[in-house]
C-alpha positions as CSV (number, residue, x, y, z in Angstrom):
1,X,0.0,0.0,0.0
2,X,1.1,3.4,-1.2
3,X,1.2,5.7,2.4
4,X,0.7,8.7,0.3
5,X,-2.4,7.7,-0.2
6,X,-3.3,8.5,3.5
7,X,-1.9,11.8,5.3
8,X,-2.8,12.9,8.8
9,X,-5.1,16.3,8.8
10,X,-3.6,19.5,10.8
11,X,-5.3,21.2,13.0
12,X,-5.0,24.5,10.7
13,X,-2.7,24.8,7.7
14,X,0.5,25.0,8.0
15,X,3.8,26.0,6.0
16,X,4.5,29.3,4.8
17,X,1.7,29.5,1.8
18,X,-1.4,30.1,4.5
19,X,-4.3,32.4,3.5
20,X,-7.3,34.0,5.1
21,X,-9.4,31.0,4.8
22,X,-9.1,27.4,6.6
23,X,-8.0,25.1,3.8
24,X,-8.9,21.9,5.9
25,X,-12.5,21.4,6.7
26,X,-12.7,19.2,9.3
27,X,-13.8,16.0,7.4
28,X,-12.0,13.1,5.3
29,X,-12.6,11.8,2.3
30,X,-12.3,8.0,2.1
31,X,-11.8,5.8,-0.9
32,X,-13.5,2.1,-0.3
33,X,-12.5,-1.2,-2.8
34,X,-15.4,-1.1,-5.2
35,X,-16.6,-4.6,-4.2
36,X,-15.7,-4.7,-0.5
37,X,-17.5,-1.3,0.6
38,X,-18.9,-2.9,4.1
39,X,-15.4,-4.1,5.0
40,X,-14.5,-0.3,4.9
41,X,-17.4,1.3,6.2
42,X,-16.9,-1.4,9.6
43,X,-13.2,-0.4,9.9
44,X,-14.2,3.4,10.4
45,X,-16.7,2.6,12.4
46,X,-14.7,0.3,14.5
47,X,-11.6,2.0,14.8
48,X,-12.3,5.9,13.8
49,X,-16.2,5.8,15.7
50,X,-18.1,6.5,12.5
51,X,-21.5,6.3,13.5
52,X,-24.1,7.4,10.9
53,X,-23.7,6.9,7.0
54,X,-26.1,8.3,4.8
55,X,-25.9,6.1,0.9
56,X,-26.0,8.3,-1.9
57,X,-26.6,6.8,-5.0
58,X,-25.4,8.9,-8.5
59,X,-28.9,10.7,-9.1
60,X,-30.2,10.9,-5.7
61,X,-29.3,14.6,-4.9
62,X,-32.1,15.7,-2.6
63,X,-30.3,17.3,0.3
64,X,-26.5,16.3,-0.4
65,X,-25.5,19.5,0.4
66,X,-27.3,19.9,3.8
67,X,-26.3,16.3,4.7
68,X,-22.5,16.9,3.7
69,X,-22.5,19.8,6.1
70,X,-23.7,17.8,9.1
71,X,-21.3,17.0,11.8
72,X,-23.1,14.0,12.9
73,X,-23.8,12.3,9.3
74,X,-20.8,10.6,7.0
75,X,-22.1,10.8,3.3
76,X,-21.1,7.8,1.1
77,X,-21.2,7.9,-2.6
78,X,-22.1,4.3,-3.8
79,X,-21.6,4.8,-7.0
80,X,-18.3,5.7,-6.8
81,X,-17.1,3.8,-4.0
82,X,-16.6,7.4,-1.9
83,X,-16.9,8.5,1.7
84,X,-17.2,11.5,3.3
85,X,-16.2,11.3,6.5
86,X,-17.0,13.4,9.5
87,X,-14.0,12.8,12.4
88,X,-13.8,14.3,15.7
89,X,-9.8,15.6,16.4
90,X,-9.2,13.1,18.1
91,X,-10.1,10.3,16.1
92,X,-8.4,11.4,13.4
93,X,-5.3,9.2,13.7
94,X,-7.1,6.2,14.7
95,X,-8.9,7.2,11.1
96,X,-5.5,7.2,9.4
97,X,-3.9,4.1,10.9
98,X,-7.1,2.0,10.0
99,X,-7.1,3.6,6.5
100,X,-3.8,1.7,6.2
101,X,-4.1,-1.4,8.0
102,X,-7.7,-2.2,6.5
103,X,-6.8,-3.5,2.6
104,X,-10.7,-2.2,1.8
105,X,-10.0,1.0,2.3
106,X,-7.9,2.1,-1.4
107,X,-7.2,6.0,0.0
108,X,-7.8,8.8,2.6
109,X,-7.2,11.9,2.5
110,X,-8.1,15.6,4.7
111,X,-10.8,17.6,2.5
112,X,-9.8,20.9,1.7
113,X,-11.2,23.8,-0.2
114,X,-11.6,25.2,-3.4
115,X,-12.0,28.6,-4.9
116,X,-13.2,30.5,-8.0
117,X,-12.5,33.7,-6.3
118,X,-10.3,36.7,-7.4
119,X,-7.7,38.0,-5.7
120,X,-9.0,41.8,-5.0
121,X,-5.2,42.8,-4.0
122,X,-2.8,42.0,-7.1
123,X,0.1,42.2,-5.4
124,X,-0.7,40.4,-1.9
125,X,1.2,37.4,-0.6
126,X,0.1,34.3,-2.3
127,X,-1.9,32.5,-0.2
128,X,-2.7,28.2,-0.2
129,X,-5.8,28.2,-2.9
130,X,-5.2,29.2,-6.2
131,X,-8.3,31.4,-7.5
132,X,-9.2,29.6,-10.7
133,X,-10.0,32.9,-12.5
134,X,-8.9,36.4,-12.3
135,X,-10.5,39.7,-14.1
136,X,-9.4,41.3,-16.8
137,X,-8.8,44.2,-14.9
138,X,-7.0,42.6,-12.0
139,X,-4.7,40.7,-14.7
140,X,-3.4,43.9,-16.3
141,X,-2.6,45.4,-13.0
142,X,-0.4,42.8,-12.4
143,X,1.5,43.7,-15.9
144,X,2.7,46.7,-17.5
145,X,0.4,47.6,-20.7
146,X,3.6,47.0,-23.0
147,X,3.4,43.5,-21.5
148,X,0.0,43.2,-22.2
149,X,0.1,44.9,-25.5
150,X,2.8,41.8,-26.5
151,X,0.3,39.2,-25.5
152,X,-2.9,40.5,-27.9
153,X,-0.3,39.6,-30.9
154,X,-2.4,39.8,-34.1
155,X,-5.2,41.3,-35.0
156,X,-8.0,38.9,-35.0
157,X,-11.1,39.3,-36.8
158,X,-14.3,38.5,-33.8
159,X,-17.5,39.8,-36.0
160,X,-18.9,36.9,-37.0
161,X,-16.3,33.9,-34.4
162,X,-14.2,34.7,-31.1
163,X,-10.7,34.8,-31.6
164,X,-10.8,31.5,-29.1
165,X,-12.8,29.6,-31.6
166,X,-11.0,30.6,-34.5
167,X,-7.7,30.1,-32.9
168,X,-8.8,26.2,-32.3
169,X,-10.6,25.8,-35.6
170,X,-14.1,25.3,-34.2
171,X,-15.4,27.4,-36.7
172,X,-14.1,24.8,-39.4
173,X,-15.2,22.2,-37.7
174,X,-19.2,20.6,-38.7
175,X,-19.8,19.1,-35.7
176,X,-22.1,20.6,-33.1
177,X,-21.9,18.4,-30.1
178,X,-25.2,16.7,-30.6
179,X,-26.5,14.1,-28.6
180,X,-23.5,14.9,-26.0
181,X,-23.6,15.7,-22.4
182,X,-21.2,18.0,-20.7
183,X,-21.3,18.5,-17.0
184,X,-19.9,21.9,-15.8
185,X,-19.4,21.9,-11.9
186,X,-18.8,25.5,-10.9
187,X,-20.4,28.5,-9.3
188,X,-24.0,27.7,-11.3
189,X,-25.8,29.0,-14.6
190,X,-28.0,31.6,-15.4
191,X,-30.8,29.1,-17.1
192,X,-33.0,31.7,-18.8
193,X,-29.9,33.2,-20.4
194,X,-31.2,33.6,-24.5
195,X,-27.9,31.9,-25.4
196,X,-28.2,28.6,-22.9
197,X,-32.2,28.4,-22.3
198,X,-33.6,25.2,-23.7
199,X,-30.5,22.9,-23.2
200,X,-29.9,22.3,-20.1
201,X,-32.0,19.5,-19.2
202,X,-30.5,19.2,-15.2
203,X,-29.1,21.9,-12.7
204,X,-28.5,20.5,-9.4
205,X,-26.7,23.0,-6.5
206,X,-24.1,21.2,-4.0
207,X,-24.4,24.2,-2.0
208,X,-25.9,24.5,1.4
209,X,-28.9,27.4,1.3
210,X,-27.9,28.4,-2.6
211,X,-30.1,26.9,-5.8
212,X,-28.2,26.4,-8.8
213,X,-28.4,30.1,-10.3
214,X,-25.0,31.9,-10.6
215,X,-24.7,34.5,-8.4
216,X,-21.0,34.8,-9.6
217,X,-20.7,34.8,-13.1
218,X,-18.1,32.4,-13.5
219,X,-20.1,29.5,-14.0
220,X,-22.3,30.9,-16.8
221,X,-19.2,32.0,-18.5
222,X,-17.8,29.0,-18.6
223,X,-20.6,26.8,-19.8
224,X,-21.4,29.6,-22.5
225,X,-17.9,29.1,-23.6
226,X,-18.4,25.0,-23.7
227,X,-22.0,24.8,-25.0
228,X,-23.3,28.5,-26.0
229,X,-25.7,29.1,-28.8
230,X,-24.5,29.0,-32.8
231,X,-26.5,32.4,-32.8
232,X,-25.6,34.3,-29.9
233,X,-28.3,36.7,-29.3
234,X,-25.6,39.3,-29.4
235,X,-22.0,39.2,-30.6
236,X,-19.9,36.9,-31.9
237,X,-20.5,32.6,-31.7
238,X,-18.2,31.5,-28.9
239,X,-19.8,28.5,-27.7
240,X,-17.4,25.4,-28.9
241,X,-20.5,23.0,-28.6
242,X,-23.4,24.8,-29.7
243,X,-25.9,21.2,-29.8
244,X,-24.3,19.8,-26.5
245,X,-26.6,19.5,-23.4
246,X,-25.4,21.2,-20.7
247,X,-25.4,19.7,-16.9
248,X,-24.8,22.4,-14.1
249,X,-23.7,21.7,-10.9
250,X,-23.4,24.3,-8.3
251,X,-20.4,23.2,-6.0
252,X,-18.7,26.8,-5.3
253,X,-21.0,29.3,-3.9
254,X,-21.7,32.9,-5.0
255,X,-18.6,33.8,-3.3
256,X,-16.5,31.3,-5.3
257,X,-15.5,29.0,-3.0
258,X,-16.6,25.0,-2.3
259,X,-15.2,21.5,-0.8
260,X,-13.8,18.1,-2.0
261,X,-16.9,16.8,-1.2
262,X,-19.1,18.8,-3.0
263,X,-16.8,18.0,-5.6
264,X,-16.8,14.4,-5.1
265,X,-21.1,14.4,-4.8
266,X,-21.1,16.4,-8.5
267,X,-19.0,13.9,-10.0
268,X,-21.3,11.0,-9.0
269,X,-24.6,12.8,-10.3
270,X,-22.8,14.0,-13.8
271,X,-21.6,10.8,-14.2
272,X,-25.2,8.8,-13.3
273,X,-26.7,11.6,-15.6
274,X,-24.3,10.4,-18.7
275,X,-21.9,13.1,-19.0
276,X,-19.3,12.8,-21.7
277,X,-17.0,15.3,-20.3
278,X,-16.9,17.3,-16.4
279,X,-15.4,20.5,-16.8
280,X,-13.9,21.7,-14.1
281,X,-12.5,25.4,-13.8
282,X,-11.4,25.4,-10.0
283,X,-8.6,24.4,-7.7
284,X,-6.3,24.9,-5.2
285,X,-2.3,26.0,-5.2
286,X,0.3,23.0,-4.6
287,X,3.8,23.6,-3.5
288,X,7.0,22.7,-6.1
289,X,7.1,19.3,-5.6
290,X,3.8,18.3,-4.4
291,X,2.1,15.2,-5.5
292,X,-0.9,14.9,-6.4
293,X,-3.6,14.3,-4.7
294,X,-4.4,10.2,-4.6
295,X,-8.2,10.6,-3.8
296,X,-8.5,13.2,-7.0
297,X,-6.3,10.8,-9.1
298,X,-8.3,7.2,-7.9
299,X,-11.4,9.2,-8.1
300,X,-11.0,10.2,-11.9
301,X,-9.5,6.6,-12.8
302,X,-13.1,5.5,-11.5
303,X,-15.0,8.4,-13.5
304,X,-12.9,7.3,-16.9
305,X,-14.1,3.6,-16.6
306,X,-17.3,4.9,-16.5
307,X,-16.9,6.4,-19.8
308,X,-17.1,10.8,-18.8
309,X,-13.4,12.5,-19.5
310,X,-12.5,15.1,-16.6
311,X,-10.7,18.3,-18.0
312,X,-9.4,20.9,-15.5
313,X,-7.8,24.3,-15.1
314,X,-4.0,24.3,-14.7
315,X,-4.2,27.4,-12.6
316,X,-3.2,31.0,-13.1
317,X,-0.4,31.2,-10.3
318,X,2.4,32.7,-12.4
319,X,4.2,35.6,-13.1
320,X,5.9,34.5,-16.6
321,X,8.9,35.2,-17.4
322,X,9.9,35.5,-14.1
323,X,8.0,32.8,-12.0
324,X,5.9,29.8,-13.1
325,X,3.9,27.8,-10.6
326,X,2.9,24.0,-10.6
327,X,-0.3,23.0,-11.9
328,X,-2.8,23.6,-9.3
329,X,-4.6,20.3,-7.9
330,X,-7.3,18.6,-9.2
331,X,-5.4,19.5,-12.2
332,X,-2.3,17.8,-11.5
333,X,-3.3,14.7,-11.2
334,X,-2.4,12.0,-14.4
335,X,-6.0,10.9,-15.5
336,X,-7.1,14.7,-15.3
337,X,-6.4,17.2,-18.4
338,X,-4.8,20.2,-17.2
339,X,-5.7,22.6,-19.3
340,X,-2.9,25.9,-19.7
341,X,-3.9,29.4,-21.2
342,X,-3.0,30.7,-24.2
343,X,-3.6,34.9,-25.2
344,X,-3.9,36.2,-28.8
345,X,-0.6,35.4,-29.9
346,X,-0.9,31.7,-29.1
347,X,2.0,32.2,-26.3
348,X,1.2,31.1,-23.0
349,X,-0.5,33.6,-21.3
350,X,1.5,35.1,-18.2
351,X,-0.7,33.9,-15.6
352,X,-0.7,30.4,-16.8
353,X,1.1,27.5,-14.3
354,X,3.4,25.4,-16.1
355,X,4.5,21.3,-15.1
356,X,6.8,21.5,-13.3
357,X,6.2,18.9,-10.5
358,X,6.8,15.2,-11.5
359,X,5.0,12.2,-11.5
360,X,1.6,14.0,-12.5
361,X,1.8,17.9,-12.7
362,X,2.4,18.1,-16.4
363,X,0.1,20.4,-18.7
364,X,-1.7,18.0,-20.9
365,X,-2.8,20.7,-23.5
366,X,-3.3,24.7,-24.5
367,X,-6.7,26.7,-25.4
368,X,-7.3,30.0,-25.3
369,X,-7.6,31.5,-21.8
370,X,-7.0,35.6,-22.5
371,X,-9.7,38.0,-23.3
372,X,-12.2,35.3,-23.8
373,X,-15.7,36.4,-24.7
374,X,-19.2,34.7,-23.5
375,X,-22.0,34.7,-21.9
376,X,-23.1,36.5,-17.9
377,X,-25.7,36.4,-16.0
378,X,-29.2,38.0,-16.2
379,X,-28.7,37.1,-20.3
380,X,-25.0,39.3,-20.5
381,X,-22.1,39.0,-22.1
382,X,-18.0,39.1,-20.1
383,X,-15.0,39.3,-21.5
384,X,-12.6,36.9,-18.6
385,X,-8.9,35.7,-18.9
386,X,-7.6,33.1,-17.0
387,X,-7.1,28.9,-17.3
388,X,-10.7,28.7,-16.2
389,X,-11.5,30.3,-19.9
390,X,-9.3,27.6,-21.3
391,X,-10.9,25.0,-19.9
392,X,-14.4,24.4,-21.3
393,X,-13.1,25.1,-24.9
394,X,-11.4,21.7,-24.3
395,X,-14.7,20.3,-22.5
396,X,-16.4,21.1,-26.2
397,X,-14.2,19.9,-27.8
398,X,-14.2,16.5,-26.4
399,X,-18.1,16.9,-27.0
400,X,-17.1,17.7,-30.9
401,X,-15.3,14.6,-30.3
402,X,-17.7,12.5,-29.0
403,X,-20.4,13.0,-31.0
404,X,-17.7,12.1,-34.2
405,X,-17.1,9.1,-32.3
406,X,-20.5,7.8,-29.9
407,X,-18.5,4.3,-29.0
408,X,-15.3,5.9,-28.0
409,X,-14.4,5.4,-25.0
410,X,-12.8,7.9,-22.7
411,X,-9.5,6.9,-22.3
412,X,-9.9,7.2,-26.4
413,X,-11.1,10.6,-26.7
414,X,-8.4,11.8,-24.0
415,X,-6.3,10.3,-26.1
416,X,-7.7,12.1,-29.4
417,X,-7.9,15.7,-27.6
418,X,-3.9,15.3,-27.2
419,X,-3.1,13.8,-30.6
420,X,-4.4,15.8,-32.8
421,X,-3.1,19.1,-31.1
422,X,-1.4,21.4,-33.0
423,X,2.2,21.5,-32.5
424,X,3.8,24.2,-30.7
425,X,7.3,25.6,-30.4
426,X,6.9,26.5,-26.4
427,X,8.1,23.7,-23.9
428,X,5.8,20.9,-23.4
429,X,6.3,22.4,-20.3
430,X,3.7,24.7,-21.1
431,X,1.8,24.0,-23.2
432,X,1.8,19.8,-23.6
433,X,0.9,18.6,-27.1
434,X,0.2,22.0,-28.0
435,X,-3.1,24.1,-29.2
436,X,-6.4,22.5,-28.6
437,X,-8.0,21.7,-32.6
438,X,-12.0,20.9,-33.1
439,X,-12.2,17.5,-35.4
């Protein structure tokens, strides 16, 4: 048994990289063998004092989020062979040695936080979560404008397509995403937006005392980006996937931030509701060095053999030339695309983290991720930079895929998204097999 699958929690974070927030909740989240789950669940009840588990099946998402938040409920996730675990402090290392004496239980590890939330003060002290996005406005004032006049290279034509879509070939491409599910888990979707209204056939918040409607922005934007309309009600096309179904989960609140398990519960339902791709465009900072996360990694094994792809954002920690930052976790984890940034002279955009951390860590591929056009809330339109941008253009295109190819599996369309890249002359460093194409 691998011991870094199984880590001890602190009582608060530690290190030098500590922000304003608690990064550890409180709870664990347990891996279980697949076919032994009642050996597992015993062995924390034995030897950690688990007392209640509530089963949640894939689809059943009535009160998830209140029961996660509950310091008197564990929340298991059948499908997935996943366990939420509430400990008290002082059962936590009775938790941990059990974890790795009892052959049942695959992984455990403390649940942390994750954020979709801008830094407000550009030059502050980084802190332990990386903010999956940042503004436009707070990303120039972290360059000069000669900087940022370099990074809009050419002249790109947006009347009719974003310079996103052109720049991957989407608007080359026949394919619509039809027939294809992609799940977005972020900070919601405005439904009734012109652009998105009619496809989305589930919404489903994670969020204790929030519905699924995007009190943020980031969500919508995202999904537009993945899945918005071949006739924008305004502006340019910019949706990759303009025929793809769209499944929003709410697991970061209007404030941009969220948990593991939320995560974790969001997976399970987009999976049981036959997503072809989760898009996720959210994380948290890892130190040079870092492994990756075990529970993320086993997790997303178990998603791929159920046939839905998990791409994720590679984080937007750097300060090129002068500092590049590891690929933020989930990203950084081997059967997860990270998914790096790009700006309008297809060069990786400043903010963008690079791999740099072995075994895992690497950038997988490049999309556009700087001055990225789609749709807001309350039926608007946002122009956002960041890895978070770069993201869902890769979630439609593995739609695009998909639909080219219905008895793919996912390993195989992973495997496609990378292959047919577009070579690059930057390090695979940055950007892996190079610029995202639509097939």
């Amino acid at each position: 048994m691998d011991r870094r699958a199984f880590g001890e929690q602190p009582d608060r974070p530690t290190g030098p990289l500590t922000g304003q927030h608690s990064e550890y909740t409180g709870r664990y989240v347990v891996l279980l063998d697949p076919s032994n789950q009642e050996s597992g669940l015993n062995a924390l009840r034995s030897n950690a004092d688990i007392a209640s588990v509530e089963r949640v099946r894939g689809s059943e998402t009535a009160n998830v989020a209140e029961l996660l938040e509950r310091p008197d409920v564990s929340v298991l996730f059948e499908d997935l062979a996943a366990v939420v675990v509430e400990v008290r402090p002082e059962q936590r290392h009775a938790l941990v040695t059990s974890a790795e004496a009892e052959s049942s239980i695959i992984a455990a590890e403390p649940e942390r936080m994750v954020y979709a939330m801008p830094i407000t003060a550009p030059h502050q002290a980084p802190t332990e979560f990386f903010p999956a996005f940042r503004s436009d406005e707070e990303v120039v004032s972290r360059h000069t404008e000669a900087e940022i006049a370099t990074g809009h290279g050419p002249a790109w034509h947006e009347k009719d397509w974003t310079w996103g879509l052109q720049a991957i070939r989407a608007n080359l491409s026949h394919l619509t995403g039809k027939g294809v599910k992609i799940a977005v888990l972020d900070t919601g979707v405005d439904a009734d937006h012109p652009d998105l209204a009619g496809r989305i056939p589930a919404t489903v918040s994670f969020v204790p005392n929030e519905t699924a409607d995007d009190g943020n922005g980031h969500g919508t934007h995202c999904i537009g980006t993945a899945a918005g309309s071949a006739h924008p009600r305004q502006g340019p096309r910019y949706g990759v996937a303009p025929d793809a179904q769209i499944l929003a989960a709410k697991v970061l609140n209007n404030a941009g931030s969220g948990s593991d398990g939320q995560i974790l519960a969001a997976m399970a339902w987009a999976v049981s509701q036959g997503a072809k791709v989760i898009s996720m465009s959210l994380g948290a900072r890892v130190r040079p060095g870092e492994l990756f996360p075990q529970t993320y990694e086993i997790l997303a094994q178990r998603v791929l053999r159920h046939g839905t792809v998990i791409v994720a954002a590679a984080g937007n920690d750097s300060m090129r030339p002068g500092s590049i930052v590891p690929v933020s976790r989930p990203a950084n984890c081997p059967s997860i695309l990270a998914v790096a940034a790009l700006d309008k002279a297809l060069n990786p955009s400043f903010f963008s983290n690079g791999g740099i951390n072995d075994q895992g860590g690497e950038i997988n591929i490049a999309a556009p991720g700087r001055d990225v056009h789609s749709a807001a809330p309350d039926g608007g339109y946002r122009v956002l930079s960041g890895t978070s941008m770069a993201t869902p253009h890769a979630a439609g295109v593995i739609a695009l895929l998909a639909q080219a190819n219905p008895n793919a599996s996912a390993a195989e369309l992973m495997a496609s998204l990378k292959a047919s890249a577009f070579p690059m002359v930057q390090p695979v460093r940055d950007v892996g097999t190079g610029l995202l194409q639509a097939p």
